[in-house]
PDBQT receptor file of N, H, CA, C and O in Angstrom, charges set to zero:
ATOM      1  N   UNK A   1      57.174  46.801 133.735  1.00  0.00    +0.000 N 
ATOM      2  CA  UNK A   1      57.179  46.732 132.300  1.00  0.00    +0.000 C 
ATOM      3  C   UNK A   1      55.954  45.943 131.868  1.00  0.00    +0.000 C 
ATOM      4  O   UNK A   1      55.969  44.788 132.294  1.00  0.00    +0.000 OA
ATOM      5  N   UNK A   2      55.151  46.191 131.308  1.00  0.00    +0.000 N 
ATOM      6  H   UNK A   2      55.139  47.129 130.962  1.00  0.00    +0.000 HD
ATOM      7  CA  UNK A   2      53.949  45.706 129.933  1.00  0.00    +0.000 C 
ATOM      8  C   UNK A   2      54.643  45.040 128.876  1.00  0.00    +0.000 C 
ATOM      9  O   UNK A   2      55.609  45.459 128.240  1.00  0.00    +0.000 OA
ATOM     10  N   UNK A   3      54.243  44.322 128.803  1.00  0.00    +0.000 N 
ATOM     11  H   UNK A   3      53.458  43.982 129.320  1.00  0.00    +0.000 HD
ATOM     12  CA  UNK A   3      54.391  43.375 127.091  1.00  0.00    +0.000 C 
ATOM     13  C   UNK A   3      53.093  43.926 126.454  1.00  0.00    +0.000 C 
ATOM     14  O   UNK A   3      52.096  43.876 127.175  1.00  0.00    +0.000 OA
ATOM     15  N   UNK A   4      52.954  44.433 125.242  1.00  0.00    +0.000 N 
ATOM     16  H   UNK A   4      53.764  44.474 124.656  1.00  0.00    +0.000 HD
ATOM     17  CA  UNK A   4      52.105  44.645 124.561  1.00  0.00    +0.000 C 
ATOM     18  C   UNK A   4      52.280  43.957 122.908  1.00  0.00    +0.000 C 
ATOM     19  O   UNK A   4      53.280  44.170 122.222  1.00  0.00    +0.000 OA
ATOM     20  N   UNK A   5      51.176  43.160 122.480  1.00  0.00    +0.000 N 
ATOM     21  H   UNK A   5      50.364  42.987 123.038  1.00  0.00    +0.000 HD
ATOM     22  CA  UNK A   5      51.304  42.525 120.968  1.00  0.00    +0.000 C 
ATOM     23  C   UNK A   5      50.316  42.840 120.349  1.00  0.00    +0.000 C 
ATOM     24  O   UNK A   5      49.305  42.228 120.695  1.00  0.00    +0.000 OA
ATOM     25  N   UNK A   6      50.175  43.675 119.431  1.00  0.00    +0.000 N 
ATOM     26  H   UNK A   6      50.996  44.172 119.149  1.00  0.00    +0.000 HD
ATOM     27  CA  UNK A   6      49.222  44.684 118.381  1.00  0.00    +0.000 C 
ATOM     28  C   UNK A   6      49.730  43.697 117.313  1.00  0.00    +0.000 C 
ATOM     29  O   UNK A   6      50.825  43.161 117.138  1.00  0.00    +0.000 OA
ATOM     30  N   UNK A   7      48.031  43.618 116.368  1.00  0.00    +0.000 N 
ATOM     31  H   UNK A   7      47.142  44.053 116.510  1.00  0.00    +0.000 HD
ATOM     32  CA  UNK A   7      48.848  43.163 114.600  1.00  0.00    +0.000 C 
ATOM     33  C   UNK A   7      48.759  44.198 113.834  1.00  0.00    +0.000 C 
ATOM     34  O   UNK A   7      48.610  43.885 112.653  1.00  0.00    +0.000 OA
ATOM     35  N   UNK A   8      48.794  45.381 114.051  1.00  0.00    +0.000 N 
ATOM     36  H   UNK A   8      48.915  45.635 115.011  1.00  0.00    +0.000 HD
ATOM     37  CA  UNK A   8      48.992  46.058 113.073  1.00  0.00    +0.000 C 
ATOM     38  C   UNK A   8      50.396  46.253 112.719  1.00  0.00    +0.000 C 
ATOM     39  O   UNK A   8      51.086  46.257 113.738  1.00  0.00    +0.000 OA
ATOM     40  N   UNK A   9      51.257  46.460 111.353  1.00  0.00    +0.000 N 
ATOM     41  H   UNK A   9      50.696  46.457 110.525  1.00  0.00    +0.000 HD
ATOM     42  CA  UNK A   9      52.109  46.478 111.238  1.00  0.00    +0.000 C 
ATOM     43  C   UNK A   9      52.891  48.108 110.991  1.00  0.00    +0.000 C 
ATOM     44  O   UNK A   9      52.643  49.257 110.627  1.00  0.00    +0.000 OA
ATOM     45  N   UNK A  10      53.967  47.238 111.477  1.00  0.00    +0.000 N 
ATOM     46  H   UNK A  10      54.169  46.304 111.773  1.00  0.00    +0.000 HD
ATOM     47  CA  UNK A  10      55.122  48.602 111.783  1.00  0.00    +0.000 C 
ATOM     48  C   UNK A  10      55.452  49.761 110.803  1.00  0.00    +0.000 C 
ATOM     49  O   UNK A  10      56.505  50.396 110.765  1.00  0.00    +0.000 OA
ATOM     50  N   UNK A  11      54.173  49.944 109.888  1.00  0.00    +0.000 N 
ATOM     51  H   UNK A  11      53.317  49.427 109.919  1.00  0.00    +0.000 HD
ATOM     52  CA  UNK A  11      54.462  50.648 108.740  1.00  0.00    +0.000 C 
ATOM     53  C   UNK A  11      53.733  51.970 109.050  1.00  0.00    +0.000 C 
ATOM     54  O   UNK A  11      52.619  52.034 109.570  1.00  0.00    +0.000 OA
ATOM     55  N   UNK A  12      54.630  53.211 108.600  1.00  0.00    +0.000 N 
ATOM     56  H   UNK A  12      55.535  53.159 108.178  1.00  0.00    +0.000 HD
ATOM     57  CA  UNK A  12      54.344  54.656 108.848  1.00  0.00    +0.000 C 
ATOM     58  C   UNK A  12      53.489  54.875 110.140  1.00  0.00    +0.000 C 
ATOM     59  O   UNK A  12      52.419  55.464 109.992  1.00  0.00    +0.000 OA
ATOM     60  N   UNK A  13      53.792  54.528 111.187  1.00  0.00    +0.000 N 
ATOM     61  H   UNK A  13      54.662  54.050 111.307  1.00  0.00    +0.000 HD
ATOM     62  CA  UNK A  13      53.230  54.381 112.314  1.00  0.00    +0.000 C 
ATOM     63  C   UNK A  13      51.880  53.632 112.697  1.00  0.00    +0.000 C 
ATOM     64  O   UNK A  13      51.207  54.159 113.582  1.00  0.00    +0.000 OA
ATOM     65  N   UNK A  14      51.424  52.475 112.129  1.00  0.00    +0.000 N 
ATOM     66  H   UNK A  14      51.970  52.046 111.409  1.00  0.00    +0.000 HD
ATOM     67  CA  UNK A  14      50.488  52.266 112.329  1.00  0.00    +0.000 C 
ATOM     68  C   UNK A  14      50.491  51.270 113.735  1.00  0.00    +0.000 C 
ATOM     69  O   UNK A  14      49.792  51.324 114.746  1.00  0.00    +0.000 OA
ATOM     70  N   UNK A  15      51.390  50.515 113.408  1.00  0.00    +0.000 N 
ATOM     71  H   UNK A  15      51.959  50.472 112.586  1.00  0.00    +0.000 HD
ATOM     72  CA  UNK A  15      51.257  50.375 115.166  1.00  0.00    +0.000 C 
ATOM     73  C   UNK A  15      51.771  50.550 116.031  1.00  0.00    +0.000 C 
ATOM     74  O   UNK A  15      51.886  49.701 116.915  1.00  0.00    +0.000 OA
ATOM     75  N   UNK A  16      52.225  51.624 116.080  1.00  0.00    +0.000 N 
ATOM     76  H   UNK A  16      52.131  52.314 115.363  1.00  0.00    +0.000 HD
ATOM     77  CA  UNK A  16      52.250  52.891 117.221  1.00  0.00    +0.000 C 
ATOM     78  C   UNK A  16      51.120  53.397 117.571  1.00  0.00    +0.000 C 
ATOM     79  O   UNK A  16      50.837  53.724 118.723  1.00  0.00    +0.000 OA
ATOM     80  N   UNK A  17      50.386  53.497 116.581  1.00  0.00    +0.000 N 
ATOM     81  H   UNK A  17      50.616  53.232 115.645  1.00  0.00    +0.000 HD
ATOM     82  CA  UNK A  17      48.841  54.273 116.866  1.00  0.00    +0.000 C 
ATOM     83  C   UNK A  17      47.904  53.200 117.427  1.00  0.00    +0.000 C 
ATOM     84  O   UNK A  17      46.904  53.615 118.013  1.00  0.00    +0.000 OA
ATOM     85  N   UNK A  18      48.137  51.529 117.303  1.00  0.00    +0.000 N 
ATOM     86  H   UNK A  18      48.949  51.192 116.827  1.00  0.00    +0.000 HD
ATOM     87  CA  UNK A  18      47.522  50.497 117.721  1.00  0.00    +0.000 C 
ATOM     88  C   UNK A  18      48.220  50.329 119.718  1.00  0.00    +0.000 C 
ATOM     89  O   UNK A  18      47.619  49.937 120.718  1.00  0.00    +0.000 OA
ATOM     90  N   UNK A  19      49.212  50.673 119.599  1.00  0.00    +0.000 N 
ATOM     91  H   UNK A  19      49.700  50.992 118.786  1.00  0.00    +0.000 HD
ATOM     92  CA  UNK A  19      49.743  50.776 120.763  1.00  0.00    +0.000 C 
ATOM     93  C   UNK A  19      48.861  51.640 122.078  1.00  0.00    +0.000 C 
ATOM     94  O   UNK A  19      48.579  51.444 123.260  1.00  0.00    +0.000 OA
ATOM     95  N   UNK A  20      48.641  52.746 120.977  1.00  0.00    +0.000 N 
ATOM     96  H   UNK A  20      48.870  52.905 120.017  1.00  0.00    +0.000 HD
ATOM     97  CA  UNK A  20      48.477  53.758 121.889  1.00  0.00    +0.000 C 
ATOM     98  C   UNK A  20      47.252  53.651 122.482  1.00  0.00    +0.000 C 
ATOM     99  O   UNK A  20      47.037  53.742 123.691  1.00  0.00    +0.000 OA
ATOM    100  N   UNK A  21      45.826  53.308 120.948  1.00  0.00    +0.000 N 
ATOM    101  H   UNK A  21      46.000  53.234 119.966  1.00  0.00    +0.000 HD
ATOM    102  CA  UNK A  21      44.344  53.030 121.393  1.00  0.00    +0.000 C 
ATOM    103  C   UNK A  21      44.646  51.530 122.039  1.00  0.00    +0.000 C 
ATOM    104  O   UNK A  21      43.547  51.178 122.468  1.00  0.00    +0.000 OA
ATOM    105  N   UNK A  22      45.400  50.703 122.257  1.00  0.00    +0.000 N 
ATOM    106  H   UNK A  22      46.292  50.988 121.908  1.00  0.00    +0.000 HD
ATOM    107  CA  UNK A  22      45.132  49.673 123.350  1.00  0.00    +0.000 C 
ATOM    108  C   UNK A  22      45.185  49.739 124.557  1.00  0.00    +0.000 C 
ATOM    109  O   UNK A  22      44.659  49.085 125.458  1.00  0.00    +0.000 OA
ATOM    110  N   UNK A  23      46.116  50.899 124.516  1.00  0.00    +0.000 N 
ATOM    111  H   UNK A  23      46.543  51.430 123.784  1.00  0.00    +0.000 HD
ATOM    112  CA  UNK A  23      46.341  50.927 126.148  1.00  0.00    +0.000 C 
ATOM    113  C   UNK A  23      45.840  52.215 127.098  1.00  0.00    +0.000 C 
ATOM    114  O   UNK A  23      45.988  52.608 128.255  1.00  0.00    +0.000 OA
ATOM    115  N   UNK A  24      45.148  52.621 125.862  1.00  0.00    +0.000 N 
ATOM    116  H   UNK A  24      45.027  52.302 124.922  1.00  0.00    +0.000 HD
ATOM    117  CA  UNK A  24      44.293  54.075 126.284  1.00  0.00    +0.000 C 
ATOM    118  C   UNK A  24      42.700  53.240 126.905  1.00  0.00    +0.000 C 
ATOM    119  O   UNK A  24      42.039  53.621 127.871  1.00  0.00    +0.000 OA
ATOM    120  N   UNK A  25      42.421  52.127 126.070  1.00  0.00    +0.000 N 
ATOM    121  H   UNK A  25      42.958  51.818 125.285  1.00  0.00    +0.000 HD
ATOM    122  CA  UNK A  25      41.073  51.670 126.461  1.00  0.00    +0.000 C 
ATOM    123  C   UNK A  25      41.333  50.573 127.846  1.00  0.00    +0.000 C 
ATOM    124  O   UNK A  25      40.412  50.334 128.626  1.00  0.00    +0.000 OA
ATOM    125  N   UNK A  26      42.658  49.993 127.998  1.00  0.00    +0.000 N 
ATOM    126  H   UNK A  26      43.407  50.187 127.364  1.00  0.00    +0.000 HD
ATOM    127  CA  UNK A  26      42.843  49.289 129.120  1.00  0.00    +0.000 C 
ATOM    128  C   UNK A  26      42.693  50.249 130.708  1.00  0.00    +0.000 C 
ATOM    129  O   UNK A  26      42.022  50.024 131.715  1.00  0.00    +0.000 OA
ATOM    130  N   UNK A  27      43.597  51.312 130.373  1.00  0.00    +0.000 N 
ATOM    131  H   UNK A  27      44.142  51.495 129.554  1.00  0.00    +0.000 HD
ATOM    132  CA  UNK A  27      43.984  52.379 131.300  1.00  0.00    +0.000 C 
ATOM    133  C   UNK A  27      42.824  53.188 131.617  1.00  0.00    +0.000 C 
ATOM    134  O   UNK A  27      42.829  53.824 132.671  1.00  0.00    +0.000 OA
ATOM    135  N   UNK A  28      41.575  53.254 130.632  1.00  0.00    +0.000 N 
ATOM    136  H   UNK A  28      41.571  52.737 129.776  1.00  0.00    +0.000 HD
ATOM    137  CA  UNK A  28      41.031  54.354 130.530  1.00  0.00    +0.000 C 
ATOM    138  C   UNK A  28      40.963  55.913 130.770  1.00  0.00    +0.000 C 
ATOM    139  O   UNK A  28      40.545  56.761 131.558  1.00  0.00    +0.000 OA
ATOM    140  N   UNK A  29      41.473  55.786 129.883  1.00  0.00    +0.000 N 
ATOM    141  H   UNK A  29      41.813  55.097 129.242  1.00  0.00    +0.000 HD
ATOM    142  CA  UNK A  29      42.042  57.212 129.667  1.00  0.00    +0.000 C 
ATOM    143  C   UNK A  29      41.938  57.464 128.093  1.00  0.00    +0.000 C 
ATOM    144  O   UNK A  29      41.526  56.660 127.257  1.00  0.00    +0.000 OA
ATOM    145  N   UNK A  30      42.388  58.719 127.887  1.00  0.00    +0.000 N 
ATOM    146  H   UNK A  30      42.722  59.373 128.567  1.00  0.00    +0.000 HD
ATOM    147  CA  UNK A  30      41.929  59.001 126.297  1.00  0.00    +0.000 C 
ATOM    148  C   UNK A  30      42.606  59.206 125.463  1.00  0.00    +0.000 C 
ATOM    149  O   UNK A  30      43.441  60.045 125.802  1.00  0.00    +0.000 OA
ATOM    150  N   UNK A  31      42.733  58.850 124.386  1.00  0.00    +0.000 N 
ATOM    151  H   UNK A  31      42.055  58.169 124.110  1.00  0.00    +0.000 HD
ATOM    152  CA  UNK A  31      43.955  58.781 123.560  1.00  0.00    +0.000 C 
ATOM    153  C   UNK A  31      45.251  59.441 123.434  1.00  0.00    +0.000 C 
ATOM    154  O   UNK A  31      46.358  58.993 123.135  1.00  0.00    +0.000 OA
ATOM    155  N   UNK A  32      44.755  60.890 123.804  1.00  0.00    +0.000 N 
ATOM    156  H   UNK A  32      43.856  61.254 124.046  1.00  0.00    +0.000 HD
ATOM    157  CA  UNK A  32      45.475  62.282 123.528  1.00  0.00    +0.000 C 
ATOM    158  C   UNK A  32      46.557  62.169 124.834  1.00  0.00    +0.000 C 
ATOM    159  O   UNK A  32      47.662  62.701 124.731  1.00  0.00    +0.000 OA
ATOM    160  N   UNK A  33      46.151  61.407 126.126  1.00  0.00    +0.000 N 
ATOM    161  H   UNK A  33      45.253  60.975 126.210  1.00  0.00    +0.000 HD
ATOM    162  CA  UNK A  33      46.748  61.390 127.182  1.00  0.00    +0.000 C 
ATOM    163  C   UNK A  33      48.166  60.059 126.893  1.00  0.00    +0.000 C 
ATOM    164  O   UNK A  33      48.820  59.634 127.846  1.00  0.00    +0.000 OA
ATOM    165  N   UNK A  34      48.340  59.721 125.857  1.00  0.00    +0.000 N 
ATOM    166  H   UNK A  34      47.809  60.066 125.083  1.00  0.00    +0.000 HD
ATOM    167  CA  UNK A  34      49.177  58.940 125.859  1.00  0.00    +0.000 C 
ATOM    168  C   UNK A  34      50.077  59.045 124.448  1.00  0.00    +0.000 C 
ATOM    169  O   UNK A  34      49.529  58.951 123.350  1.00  0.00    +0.000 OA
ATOM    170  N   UNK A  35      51.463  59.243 124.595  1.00  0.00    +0.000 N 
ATOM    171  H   UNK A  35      51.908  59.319 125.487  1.00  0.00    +0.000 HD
ATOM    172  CA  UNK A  35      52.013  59.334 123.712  1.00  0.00    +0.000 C 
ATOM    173  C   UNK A  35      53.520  58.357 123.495  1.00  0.00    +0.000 C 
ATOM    174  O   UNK A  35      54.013  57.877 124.517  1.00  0.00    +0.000 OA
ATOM    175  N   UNK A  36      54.119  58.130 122.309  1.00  0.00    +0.000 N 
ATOM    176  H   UNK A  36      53.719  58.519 121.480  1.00  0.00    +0.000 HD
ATOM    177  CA  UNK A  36      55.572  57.463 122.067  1.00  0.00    +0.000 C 
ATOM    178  C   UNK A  36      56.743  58.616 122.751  1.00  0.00    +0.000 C 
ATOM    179  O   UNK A  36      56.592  59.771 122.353  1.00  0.00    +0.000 OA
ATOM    180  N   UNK A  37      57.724  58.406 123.604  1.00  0.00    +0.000 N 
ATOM    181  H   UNK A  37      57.847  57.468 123.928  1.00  0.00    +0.000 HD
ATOM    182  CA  UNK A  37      57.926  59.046 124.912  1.00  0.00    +0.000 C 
ATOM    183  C   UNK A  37      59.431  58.704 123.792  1.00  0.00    +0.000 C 
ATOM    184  O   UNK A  37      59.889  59.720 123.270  1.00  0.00    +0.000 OA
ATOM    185  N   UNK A  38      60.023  57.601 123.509  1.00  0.00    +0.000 N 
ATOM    186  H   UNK A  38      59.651  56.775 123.934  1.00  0.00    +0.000 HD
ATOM    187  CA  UNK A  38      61.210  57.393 122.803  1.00  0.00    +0.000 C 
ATOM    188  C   UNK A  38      60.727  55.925 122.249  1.00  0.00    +0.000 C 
ATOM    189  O   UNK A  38      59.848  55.209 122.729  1.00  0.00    +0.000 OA
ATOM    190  N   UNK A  39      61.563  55.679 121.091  1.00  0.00    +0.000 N 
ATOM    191  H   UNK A  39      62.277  56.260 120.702  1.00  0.00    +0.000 HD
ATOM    192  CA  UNK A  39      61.546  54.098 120.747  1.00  0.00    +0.000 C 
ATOM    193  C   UNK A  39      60.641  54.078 119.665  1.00  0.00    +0.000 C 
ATOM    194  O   UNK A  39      60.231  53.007 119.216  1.00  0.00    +0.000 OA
ATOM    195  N   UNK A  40      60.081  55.842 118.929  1.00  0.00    +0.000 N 
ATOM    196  H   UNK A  40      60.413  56.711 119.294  1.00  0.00    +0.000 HD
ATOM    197  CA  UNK A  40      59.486  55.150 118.184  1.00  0.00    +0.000 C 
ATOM    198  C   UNK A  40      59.149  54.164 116.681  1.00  0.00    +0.000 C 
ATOM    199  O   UNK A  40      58.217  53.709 116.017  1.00  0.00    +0.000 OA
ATOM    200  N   UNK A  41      60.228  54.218 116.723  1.00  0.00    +0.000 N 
ATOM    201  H   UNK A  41      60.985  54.588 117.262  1.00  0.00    +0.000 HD
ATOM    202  CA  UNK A  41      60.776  52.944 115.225  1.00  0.00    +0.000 C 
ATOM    203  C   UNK A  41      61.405  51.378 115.866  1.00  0.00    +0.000 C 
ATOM    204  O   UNK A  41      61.704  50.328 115.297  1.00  0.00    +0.000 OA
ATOM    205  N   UNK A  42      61.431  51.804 117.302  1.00  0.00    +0.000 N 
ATOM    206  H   UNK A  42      61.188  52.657 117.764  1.00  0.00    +0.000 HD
ATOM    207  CA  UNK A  42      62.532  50.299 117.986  1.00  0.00    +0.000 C 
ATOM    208  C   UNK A  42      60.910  49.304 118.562  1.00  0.00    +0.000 C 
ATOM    209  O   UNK A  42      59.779  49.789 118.605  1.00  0.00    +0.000 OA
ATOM    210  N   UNK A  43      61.200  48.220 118.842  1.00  0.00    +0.000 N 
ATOM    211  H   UNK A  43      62.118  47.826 118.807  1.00  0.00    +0.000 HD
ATOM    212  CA  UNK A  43      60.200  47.521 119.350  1.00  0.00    +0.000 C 
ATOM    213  C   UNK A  43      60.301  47.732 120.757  1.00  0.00    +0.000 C 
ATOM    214  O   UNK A  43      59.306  47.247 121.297  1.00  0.00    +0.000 OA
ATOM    215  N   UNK A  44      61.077  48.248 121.576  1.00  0.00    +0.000 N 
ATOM    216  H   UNK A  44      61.885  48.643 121.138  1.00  0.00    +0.000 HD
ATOM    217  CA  UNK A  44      61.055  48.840 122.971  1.00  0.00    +0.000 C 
ATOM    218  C   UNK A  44      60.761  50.258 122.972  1.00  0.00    +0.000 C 
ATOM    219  O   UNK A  44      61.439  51.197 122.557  1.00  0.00    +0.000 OA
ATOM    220  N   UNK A  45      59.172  50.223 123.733  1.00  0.00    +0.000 N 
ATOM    221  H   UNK A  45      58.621  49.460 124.071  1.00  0.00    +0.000 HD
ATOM    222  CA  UNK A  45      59.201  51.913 123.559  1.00  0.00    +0.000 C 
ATOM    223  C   UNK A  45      58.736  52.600 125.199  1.00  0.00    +0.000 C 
ATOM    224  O   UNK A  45      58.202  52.077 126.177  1.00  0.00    +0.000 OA
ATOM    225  N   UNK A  46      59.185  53.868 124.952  1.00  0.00    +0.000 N 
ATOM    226  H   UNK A  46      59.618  54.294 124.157  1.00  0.00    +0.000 HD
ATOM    227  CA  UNK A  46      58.957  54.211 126.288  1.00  0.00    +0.000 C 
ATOM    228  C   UNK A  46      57.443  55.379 125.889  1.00  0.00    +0.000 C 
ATOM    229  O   UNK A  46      57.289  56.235 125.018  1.00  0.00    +0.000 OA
ATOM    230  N   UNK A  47      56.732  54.977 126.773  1.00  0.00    +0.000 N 
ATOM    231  H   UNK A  47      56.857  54.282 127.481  1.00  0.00    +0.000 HD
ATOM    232  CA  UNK A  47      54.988  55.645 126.640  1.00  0.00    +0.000 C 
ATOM    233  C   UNK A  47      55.376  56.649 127.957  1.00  0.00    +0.000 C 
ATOM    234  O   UNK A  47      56.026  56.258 128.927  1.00  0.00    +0.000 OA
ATOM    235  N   UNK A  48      54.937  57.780 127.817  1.00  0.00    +0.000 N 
ATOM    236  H   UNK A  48      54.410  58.097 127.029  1.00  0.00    +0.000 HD
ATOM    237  CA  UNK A  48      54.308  58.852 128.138  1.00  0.00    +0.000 C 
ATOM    238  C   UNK A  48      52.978  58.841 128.640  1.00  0.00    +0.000 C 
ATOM    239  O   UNK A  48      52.203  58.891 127.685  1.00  0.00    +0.000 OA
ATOM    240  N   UNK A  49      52.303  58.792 129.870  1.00  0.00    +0.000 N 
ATOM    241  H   UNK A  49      52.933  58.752 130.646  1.00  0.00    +0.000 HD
ATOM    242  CA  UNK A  49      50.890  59.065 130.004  1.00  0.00    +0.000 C 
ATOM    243  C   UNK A  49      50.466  60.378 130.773  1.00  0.00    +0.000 C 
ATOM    244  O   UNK A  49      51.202  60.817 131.657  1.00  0.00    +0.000 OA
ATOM    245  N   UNK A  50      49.192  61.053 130.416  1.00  0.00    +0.000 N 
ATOM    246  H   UNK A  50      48.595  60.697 129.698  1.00  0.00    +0.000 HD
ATOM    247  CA  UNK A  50      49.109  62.387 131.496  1.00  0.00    +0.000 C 
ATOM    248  C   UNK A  50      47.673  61.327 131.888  1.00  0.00    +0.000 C 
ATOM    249  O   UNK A  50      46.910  60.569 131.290  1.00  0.00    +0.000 OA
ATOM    250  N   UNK A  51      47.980  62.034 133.792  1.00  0.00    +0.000 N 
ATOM    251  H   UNK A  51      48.600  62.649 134.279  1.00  0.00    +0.000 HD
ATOM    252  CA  UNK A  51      46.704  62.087 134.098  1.00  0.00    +0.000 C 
ATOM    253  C   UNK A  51      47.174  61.557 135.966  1.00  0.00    +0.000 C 
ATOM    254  O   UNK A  51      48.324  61.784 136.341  1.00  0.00    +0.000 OA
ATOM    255  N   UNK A  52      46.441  61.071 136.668  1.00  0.00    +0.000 N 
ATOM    256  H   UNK A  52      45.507  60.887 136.363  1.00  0.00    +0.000 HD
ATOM    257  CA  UNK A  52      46.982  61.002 137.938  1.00  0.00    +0.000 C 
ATOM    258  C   UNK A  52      47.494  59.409 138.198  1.00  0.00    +0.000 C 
ATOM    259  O   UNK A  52      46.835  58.372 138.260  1.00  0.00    +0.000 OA
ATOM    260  N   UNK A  53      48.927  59.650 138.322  1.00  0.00    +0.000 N 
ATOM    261  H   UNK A  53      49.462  60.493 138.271  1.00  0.00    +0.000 HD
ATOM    262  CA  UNK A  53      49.897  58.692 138.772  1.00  0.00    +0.000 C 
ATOM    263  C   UNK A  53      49.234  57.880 139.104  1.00  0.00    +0.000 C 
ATOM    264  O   UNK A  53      48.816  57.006 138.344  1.00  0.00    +0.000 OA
ATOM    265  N   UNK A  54      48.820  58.001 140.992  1.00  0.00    +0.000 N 
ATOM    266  H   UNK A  54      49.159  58.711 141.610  1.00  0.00    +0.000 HD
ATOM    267  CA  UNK A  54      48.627  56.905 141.910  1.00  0.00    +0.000 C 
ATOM    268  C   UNK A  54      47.640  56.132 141.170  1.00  0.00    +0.000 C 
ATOM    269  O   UNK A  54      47.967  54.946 141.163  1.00  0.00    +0.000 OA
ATOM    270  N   UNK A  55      46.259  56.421 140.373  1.00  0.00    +0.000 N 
ATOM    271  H   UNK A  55      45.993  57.385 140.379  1.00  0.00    +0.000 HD
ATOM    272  CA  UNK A  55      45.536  55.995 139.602  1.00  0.00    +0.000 C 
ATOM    273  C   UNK A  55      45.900  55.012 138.147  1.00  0.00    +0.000 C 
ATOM    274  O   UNK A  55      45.957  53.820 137.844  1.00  0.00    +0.000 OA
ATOM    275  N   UNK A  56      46.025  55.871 137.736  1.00  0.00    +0.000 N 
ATOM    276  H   UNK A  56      45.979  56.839 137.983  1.00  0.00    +0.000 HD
ATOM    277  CA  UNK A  56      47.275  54.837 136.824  1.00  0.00    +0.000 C 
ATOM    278  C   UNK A  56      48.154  53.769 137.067  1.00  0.00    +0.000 C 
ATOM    279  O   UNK A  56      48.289  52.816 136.300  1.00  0.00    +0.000 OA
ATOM    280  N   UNK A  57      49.074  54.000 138.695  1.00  0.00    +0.000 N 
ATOM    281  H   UNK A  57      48.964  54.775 139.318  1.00  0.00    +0.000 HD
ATOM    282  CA  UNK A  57      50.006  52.851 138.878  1.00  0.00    +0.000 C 
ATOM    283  C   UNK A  57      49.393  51.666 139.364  1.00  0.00    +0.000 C 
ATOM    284  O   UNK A  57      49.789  50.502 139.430  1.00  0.00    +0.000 OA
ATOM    285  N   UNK A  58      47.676  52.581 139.891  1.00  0.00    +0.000 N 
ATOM    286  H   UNK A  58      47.354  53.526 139.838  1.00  0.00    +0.000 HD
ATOM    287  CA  UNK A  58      46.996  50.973 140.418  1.00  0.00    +0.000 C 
ATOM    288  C   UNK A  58      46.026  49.781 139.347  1.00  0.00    +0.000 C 
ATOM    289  O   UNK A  58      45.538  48.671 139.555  1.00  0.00    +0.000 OA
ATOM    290  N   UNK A  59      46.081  50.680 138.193  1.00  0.00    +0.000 N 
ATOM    291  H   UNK A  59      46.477  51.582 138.025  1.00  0.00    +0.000 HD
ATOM    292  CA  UNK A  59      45.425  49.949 137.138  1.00  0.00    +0.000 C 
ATOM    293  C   UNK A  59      46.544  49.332 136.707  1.00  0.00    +0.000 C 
ATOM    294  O   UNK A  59      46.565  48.110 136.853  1.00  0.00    +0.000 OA
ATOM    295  N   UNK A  60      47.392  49.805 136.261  1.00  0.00    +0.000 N 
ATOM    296  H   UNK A  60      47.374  50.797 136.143  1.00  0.00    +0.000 HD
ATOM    297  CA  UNK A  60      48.851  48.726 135.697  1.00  0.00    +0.000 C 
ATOM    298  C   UNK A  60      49.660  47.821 136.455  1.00  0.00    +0.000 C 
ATOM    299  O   UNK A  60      50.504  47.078 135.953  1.00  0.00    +0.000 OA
ATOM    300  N   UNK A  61      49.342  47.908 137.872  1.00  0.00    +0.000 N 
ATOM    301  H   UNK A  61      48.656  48.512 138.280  1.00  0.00    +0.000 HD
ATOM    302  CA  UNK A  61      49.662  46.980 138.936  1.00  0.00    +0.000 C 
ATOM    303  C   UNK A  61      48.782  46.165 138.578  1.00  0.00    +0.000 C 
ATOM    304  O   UNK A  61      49.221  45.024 138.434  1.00  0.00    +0.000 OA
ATOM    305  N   UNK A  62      47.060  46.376 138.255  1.00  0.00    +0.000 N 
ATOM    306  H   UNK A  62      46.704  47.303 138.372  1.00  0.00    +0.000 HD
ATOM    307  CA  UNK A  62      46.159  45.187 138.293  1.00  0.00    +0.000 C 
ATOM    308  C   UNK A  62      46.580  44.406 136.563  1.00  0.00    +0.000 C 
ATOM    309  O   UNK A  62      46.425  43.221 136.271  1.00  0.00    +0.000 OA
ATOM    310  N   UNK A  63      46.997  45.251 135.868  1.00  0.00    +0.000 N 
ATOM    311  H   UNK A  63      47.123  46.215 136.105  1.00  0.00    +0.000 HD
ATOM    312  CA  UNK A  63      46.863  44.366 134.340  1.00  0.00    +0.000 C 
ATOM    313  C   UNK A  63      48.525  43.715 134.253  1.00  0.00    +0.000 C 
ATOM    314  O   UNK A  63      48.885  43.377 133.125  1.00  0.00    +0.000 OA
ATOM    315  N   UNK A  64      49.237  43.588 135.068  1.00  0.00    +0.000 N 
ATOM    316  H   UNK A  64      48.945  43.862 135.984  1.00  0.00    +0.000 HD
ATOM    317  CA  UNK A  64      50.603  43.438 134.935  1.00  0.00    +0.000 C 
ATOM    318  C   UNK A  64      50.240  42.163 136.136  1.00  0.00    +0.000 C 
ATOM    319  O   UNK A  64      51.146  41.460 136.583  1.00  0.00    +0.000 OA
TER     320      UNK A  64
């Protein structure tokens, strides 16, 4: 699990969309590859990413 803290506020999705470009530029990867999976009005959300796993699980192993 990631803790993520954006200030944009929770209004008509704006930080959902702050969610998404933060962790698209951490992950590198590109925006479109990451989406709100469930949760998106709750402060627990489940993200969606495309692109290759093992790659991904070793960048979020390093930022976690």
């Amino acid at each position: 699990m990631l803790r993520l803290r954006v200030s944009a506020v929770p209004d008509k999705g704006k930080a959902n969309a702050a969610v998404v470009v933060l962790l698209a530029k951490a992950l590198g990867v590109p925006k479109s590859a990451i989406s709100v999976a469930s949760g998106e009005t709750a402060r627990l959300k489940t993200i969606a990413i495309a692109g290759d796993g093992a790659a991904l699980a070793e960048v979020i192993e390093a930022l976690g």
